[in-house]
N, C-alpha and C positions, 0 to 999 in steps of 0.2 A: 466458398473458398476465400473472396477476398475478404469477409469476413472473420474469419480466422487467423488468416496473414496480419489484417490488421490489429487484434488481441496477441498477436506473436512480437510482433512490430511493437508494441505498447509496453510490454512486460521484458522485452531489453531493452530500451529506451532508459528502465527503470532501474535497469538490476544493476549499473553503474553506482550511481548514488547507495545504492542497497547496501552494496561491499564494503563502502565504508563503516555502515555499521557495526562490524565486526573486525576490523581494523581502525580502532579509534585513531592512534600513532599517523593514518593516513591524512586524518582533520589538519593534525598539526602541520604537516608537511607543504598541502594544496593551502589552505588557507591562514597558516601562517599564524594560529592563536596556539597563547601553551594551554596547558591541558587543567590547568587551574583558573584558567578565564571562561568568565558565565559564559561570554559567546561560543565557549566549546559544546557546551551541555546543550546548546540550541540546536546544536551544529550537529550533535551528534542522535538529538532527538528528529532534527530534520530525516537522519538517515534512515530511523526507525518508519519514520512517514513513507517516504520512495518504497520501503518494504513493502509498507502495506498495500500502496497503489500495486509495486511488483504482483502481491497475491492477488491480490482482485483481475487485474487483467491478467494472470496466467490461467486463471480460471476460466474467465472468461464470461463465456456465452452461460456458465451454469450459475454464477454471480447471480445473473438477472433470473436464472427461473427459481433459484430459493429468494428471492427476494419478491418476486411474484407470489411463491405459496404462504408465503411470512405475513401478505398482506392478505389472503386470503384467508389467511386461518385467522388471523385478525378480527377480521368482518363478522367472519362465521364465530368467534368468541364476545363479540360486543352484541351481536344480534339471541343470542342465548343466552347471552347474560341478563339481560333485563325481560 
């Protein structure tokens, strides 16, 4: 349980940052760059990032077991190969 809570906990922590993704208008407003300054494009790529952490920990605990079978079939593809 508390591990759950804690992956619940993680993934809005995130989704803050997230929203700005999709309200570019927001960058300009909290941090005060116009939308024609590189530091926007960073700013706005940073947002895409927080996404991606969002997805990962709303997933969660299954993150870690395809990334478990990912290395497993890994193993099992270099060991067959040669």
């Amino acid at each position: 349980m508390l591990e759950r809570t804690s992956w619940i906990l993680l993934a809005l922590i995130h989704l803050t940052p997230f929203a700005v993704f999709f309200a570019p208008t927001t960058i300009s407003r909290l941090y005060s760059v116009a939308q024609d300054d590189p530091s926007f494009a960073l700013l706005h790529h940073r947002a895409a990032l927080f996404g991606v952490v969002f997805i990962a920990s709303a997933c969660g605990r299954h993150m870690i077991l395809v990334s478990v079978n990912w290395q497993s079939f890994w193993q099992l593809f270099r060991c067959s190969a040669f």
